[in-house]
C-alpha positions as YAML, in Angstrom:
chain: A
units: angstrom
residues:
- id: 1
  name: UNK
  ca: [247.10, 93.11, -80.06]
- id: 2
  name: UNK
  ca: [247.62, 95.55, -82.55]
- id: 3
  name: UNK
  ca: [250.60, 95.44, -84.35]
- id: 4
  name: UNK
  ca: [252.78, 98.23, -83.66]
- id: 5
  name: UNK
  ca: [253.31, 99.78, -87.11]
- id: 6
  name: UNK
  ca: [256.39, 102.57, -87.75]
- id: 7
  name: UNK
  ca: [255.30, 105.47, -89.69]
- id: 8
  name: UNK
  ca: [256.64, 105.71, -93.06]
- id: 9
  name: UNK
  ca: [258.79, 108.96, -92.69]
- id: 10
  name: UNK
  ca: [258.83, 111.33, -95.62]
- id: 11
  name: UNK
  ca: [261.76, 112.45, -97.18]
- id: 12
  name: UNK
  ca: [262.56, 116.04, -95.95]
- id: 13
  name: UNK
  ca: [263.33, 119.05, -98.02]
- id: 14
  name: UNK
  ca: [267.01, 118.88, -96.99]
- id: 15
  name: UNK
  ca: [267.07, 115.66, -97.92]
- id: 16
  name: UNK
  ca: [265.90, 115.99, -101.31]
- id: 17
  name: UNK
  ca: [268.06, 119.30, -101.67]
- id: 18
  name: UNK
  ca: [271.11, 116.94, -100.71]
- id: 19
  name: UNK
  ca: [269.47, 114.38, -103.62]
- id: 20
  name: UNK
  ca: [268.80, 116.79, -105.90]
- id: 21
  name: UNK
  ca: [272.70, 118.46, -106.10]
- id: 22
  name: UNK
  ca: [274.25, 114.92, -105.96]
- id: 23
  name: UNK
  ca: [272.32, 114.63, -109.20]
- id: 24
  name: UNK
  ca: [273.39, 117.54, -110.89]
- id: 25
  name: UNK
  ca: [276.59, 117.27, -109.90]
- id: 26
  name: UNK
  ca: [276.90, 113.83, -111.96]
- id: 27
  name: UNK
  ca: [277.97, 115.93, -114.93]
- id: 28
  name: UNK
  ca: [280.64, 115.01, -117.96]
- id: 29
  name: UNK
  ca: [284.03, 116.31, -116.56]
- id: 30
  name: UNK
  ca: [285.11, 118.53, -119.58]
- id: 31
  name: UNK
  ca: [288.36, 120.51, -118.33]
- id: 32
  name: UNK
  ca: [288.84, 123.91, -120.00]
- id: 33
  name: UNK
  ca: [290.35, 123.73, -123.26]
- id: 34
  name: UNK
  ca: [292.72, 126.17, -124.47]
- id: 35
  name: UNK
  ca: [292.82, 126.34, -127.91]
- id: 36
  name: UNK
  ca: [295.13, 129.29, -129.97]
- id: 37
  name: UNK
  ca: [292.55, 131.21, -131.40]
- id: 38
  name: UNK
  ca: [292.50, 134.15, -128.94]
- id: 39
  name: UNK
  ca: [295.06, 137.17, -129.47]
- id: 40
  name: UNK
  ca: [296.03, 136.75, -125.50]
- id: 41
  name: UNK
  ca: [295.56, 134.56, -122.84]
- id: 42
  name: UNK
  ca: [297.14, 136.63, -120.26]
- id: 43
  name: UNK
  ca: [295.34, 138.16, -117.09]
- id: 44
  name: UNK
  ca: [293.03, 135.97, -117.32]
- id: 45
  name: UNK
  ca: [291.44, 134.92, -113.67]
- id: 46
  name: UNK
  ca: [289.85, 131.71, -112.49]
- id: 47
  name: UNK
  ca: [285.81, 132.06, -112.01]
- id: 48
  name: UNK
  ca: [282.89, 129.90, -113.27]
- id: 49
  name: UNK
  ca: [279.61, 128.33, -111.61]
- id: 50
  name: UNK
  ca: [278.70, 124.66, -110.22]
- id: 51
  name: UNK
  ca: [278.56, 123.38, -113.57]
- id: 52
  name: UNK
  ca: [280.54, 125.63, -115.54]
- id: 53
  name: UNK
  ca: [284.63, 126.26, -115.57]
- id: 54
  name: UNK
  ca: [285.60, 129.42, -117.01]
- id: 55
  name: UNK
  ca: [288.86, 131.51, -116.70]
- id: 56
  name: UNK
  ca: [288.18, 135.09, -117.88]
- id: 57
  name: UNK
  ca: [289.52, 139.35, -118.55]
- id: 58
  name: UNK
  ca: [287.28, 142.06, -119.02]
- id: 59
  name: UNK
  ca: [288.49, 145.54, -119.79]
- id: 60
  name: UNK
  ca: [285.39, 147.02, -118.04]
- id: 61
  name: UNK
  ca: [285.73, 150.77, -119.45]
- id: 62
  name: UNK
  ca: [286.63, 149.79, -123.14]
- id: 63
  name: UNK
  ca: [283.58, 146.85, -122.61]
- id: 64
  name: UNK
  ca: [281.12, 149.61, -121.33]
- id: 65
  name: UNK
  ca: [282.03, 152.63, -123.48]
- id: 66
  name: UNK
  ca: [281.18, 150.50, -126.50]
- id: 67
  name: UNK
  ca: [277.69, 150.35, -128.43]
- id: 68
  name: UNK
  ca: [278.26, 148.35, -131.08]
- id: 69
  name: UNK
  ca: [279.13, 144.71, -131.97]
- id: 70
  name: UNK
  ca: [279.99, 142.45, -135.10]
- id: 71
  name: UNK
  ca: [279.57, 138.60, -134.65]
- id: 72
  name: UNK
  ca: [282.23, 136.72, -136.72]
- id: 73
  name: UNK
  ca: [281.49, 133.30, -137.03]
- id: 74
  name: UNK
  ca: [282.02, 130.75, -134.75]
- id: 75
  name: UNK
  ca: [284.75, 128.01, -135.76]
- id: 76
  name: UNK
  ca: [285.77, 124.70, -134.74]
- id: 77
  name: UNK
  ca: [289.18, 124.02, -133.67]
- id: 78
  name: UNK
  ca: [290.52, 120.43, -133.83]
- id: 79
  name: UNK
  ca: [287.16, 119.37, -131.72]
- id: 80
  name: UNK
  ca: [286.42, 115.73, -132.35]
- id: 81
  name: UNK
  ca: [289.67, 115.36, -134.65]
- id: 82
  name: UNK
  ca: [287.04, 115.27, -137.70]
- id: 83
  name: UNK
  ca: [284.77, 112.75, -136.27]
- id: 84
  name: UNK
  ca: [281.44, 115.12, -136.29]
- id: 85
  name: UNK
  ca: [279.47, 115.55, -139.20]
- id: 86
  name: UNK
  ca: [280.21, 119.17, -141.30]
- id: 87
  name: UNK
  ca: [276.27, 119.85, -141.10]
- id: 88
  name: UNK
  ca: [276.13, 119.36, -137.33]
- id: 89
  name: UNK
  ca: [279.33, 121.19, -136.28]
- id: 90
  name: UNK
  ca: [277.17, 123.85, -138.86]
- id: 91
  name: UNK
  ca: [274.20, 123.54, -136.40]
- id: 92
  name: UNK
  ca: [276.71, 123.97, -132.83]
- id: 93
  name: UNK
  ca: [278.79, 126.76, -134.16]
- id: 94
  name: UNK
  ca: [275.19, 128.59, -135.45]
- id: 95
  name: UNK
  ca: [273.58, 127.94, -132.36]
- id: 96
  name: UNK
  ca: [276.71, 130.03, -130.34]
- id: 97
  name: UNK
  ca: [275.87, 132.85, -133.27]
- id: 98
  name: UNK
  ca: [272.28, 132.71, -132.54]
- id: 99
  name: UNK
  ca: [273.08, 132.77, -128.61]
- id: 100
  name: UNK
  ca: [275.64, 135.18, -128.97]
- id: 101
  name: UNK
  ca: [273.64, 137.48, -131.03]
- id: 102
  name: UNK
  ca: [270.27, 137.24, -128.33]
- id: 103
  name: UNK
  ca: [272.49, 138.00, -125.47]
- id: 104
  name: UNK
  ca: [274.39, 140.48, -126.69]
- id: 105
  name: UNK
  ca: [271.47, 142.60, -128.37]
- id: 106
  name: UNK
  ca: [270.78, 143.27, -124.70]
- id: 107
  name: UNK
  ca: [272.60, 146.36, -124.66]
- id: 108
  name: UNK
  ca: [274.62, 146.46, -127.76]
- id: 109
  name: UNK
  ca: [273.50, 147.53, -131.52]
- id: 110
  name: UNK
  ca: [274.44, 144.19, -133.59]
- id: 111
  name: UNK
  ca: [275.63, 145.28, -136.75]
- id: 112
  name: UNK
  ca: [276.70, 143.12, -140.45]
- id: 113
  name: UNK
  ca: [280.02, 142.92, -141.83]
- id: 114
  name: UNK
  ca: [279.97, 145.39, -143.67]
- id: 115
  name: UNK
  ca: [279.65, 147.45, -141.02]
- id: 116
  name: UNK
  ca: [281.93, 149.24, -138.12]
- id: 117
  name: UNK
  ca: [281.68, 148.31, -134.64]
- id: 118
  name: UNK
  ca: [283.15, 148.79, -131.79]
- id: 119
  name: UNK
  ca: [283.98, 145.63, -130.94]
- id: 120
  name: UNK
  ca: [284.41, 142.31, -132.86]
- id: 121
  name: UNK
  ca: [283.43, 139.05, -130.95]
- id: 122
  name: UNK
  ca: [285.32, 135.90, -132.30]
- id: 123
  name: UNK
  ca: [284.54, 132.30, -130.61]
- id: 124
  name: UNK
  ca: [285.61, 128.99, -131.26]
- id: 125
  name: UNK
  ca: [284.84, 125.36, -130.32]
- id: 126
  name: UNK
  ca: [288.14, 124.29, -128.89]
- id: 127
  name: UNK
  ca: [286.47, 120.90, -127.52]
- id: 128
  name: UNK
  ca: [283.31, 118.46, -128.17]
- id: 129
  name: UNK
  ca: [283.05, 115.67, -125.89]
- id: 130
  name: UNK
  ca: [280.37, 113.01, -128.01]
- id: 131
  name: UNK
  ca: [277.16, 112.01, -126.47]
- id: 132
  name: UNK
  ca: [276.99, 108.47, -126.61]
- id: 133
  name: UNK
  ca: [273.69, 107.80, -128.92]
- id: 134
  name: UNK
  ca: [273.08, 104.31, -127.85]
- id: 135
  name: UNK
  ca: [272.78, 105.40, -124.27]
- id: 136
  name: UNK
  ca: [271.27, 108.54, -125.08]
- id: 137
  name: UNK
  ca: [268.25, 106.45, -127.17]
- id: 138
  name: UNK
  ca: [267.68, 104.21, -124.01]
- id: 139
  name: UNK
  ca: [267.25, 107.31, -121.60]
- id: 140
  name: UNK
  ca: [265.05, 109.03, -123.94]
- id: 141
  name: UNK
  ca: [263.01, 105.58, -123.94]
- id: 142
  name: UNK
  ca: [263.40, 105.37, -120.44]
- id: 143
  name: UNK
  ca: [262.07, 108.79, -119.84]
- id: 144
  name: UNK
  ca: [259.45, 108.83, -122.36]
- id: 145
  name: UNK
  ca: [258.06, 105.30, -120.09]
- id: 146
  name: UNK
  ca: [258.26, 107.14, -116.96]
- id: 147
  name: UNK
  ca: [256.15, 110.27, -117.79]
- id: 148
  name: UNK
  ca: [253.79, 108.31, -118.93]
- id: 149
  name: UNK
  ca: [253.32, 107.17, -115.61]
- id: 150
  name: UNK
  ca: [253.94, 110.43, -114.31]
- id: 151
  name: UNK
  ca: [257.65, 109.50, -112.80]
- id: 152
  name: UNK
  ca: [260.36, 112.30, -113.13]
- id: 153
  name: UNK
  ca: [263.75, 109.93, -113.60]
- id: 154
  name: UNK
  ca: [267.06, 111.32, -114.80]
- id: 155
  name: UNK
  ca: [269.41, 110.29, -117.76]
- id: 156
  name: UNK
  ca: [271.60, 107.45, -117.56]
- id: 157
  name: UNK
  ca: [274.74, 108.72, -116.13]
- id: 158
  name: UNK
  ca: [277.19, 107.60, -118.64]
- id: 159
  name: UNK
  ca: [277.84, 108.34, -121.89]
- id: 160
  name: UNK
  ca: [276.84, 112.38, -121.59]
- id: 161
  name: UNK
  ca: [278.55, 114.66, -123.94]
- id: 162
  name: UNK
  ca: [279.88, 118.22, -123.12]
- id: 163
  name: UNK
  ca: [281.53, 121.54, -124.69]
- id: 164
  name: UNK
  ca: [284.30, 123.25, -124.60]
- id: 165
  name: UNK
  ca: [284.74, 126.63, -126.60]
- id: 166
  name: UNK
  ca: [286.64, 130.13, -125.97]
- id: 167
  name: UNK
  ca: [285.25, 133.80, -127.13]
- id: 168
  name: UNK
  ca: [286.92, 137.35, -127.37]
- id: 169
  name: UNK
  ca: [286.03, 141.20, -128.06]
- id: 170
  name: UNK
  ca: [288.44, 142.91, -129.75]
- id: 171
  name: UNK
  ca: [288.52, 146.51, -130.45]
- id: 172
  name: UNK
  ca: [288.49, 148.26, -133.87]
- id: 173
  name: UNK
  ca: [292.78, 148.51, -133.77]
- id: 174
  name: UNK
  ca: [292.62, 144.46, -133.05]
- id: 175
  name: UNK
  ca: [293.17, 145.27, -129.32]
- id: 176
  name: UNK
  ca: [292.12, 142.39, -126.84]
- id: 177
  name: UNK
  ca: [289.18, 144.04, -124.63]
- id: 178
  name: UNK
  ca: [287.56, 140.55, -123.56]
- id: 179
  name: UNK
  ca: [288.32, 137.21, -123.64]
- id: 180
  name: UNK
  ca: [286.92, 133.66, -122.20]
- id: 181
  name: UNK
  ca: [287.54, 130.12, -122.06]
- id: 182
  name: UNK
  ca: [284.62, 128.07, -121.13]
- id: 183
  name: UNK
  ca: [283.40, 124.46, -120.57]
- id: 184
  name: UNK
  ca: [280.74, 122.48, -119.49]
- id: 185
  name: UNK
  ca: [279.81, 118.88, -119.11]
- id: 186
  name: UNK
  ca: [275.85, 117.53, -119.84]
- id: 187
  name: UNK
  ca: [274.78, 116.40, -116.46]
- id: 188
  name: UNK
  ca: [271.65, 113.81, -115.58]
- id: 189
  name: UNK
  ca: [268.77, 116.30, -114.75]
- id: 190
  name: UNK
  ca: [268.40, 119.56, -116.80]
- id: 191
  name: UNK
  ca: [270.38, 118.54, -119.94]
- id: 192
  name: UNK
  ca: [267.66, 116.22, -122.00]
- id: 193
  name: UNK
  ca: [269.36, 113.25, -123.75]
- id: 194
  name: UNK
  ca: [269.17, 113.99, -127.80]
- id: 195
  name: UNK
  ca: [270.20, 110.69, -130.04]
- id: 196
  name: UNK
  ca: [273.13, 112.98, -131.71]
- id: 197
  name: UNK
  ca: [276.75, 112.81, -131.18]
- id: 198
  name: UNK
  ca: [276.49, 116.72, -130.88]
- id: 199
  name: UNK
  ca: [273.27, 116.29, -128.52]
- id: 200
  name: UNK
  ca: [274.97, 117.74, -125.34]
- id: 201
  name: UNK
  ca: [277.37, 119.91, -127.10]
- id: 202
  name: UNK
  ca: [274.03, 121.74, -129.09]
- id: 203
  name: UNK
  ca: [272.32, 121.99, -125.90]
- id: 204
  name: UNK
  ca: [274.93, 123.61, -123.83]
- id: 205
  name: UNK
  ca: [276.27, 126.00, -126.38]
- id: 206
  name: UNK
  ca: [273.37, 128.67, -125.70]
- id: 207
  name: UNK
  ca: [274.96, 128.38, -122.03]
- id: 208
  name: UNK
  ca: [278.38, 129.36, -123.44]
- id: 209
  name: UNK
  ca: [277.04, 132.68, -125.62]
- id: 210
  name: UNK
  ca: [274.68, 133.74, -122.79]
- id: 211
  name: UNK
  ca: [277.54, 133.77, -120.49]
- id: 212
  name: UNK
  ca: [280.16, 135.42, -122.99]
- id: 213
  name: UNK
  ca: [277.73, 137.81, -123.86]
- id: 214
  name: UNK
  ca: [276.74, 138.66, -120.06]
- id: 215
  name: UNK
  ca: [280.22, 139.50, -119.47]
- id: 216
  name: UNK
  ca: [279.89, 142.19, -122.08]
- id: 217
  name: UNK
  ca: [276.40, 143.48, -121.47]
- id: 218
  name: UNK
  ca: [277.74, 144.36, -117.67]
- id: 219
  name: UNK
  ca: [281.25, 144.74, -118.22]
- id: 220
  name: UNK
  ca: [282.02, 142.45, -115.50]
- id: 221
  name: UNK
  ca: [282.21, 138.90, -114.33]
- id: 222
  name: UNK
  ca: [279.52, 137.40, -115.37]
- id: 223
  name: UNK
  ca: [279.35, 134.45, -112.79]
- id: 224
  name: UNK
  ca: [279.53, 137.11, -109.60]
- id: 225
  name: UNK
  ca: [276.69, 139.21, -111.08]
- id: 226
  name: UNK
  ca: [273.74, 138.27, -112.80]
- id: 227
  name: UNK
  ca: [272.25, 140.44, -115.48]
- id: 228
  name: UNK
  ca: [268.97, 141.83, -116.00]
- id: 229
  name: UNK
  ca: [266.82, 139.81, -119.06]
- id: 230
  name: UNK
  ca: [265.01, 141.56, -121.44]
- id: 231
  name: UNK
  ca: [261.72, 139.27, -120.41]
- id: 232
  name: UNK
  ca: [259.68, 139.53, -123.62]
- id: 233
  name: UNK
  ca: [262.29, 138.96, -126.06]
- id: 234
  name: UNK
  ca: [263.51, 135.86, -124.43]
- id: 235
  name: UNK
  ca: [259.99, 134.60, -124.23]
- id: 236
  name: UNK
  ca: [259.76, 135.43, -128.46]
- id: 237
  name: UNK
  ca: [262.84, 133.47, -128.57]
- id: 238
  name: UNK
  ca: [261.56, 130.42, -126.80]
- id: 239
  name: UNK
  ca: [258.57, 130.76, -129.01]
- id: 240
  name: UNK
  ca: [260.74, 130.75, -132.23]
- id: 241
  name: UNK
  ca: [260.01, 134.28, -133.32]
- id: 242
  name: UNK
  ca: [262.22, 136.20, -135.60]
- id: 243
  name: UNK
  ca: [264.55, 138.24, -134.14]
- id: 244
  name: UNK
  ca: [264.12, 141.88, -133.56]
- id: 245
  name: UNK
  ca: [267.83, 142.72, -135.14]
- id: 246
  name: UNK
  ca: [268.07, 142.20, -138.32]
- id: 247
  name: UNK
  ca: [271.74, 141.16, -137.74]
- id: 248
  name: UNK
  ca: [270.68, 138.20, -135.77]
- id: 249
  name: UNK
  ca: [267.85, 137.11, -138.25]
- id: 250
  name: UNK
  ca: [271.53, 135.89, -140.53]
- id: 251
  name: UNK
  ca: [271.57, 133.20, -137.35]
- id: 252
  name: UNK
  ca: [267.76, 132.11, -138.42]
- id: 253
  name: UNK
  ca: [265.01, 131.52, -135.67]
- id: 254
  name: UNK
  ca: [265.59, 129.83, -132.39]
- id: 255
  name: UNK
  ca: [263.98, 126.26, -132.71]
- id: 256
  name: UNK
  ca: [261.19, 127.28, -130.30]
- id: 257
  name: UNK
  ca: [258.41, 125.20, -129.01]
- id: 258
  name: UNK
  ca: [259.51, 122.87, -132.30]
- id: 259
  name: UNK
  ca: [263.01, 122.61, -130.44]
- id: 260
  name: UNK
  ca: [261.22, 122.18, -126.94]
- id: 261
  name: UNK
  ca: [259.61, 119.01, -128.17]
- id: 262
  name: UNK
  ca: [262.54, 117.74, -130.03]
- id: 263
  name: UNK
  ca: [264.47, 117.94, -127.00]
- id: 264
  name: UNK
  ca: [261.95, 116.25, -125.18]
- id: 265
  name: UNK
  ca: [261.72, 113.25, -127.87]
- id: 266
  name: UNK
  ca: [265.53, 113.19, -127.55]
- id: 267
  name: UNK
  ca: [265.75, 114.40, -131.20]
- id: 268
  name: UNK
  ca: [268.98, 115.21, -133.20]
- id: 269
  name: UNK
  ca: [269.05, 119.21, -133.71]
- id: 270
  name: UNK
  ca: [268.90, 119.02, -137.33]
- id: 271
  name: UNK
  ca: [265.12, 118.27, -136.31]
- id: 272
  name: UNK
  ca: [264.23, 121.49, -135.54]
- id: 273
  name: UNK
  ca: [267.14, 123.75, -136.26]
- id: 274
  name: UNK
  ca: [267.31, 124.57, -139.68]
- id: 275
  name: UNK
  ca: [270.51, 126.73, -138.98]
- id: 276
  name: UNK
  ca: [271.56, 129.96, -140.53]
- id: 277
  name: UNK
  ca: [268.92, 131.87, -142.57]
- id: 278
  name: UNK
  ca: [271.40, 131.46, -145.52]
- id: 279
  name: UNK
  ca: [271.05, 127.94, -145.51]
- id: 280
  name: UNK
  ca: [267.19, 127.45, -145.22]
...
């Protein structure tokens, strides 16, 4: 007789979905972090995405009837207690700038110091959680091994860093007209595993500026509606290209295909960032 043999049943595309956002949910819990650098953290409203937590205010007339924008830097607030290294706090708090700056040059004129603008944007890492190295080195070796063989696996779930930072526009009279407070945890699929105790905290910090800076390009909350994306420069960006503002060229080159690689190698950012233009 023949033996009566059960087809093997494929998974179906639900049940990957369900996989899939199981997965991505395994994220660091970072809870937002309030820190005191903003001039006001009244009004603000609860909002965010599935990975993100963000409370928020946006004065959407002030917001839209400006044109220009400074960038002060971005400073670190009592993240880590001291335990980072000065150059790669340097790196994270460029890396905002550089975000910042992209996002923002959407719609707005980026001008230098020296300059007036309309508004002033001010952000600050209130919160770095580390990214375990050790663990971080054995996913990267682990992932390396499996692409080899042509096996997508995600990061070990423990020992995944996150960020925590906080952003405002203020008028030229010092008047709040924006503000944010922001975090996000690294989770096992789309955040690559770098061998840096900043790893996680780099990589999710161009989250934080595109979002900031979303807010302002629409005047609105940036989580409810997407904005538009000026297509070919983000694709210069990701290429490593100058910027087009000669503001943002202070914030040096985005890392590029050099940073894609890094990432993939689960590279510390000093790799391929070489930070502010200043400091090259």
């Amino acid at each position: 007789m023949t033996p009566n043999v059960q087809p093997v049943k494929m998974p179906t595309q639900a049940a990957l979905c369900a996989v899939l956002l199981a997965l991505l949910s395994s994220c660091t819990n970072v809870p937002l972090q309030q820190g005191s650098s903003l001039g006001s953290y009244a009004g603000m409203t609860a909002s965010g995405g599935s990975l993100t937590k963000a409370k928020l205010r946006v004065n959407s007339p002030a917001v839209l009837a400006a044109q220009t924008v400074h960038i002060a830097p971005t400073r670190v607030e009592n993240a880590g207690g001291g335990s980072f290294e000065p150059k790669d706090l340097a790196l994270l708090t460029n890396a905002i700038d550089r975000s910042l700056c992209r996002g923002l040059s959407d719609r707005f004129k980026v001008v230098g110091p020296d300059q007036p603008a309309d508004l002033v944007i001010h952000a600050t890492v209130t919160d770095i959680v580390a990214t375990n190295r050790a663990v971080a080195a054995t996913s990267t070796v682990a992932t390396l091994g499996a692409s080899v063989a042509m096996v997508p696996i995600p990061r070990i779930p423990i020992g995944l860093g996150g960020l925590s930072a906080e952003a405002e526009a203020v008028g030229p009279d010092g008047s709040q007209q924006a503000a944010m407070i922001w975090s996000r945890g690294a989770n096992m699929l789309t955040t690559k595993a770098r061998i840096s105790s900043v790893g996680d905290a780099y990589s999710l910090s161009s989250a934080f500026g595109a979002d900031f800076s979303r807010m302002l390009v629409k005047g609105q909350d940036p989580f409810k509606a997407r904005s538009s994306i000026q297509l070919a420069k983000t694709i210069k960006a990701s290429f490593g290209s100058d910027p087009e503002d000669d503001a943002c060229k202070a914030f040096g080159p985005a890392p590029g295909i050099k940073g894609a690689v890094a990432g993939q190698l689960g590279l510390p950012p000093s790799w391929s960032d070489k930070g502010a233009a200043a400091s090259q």
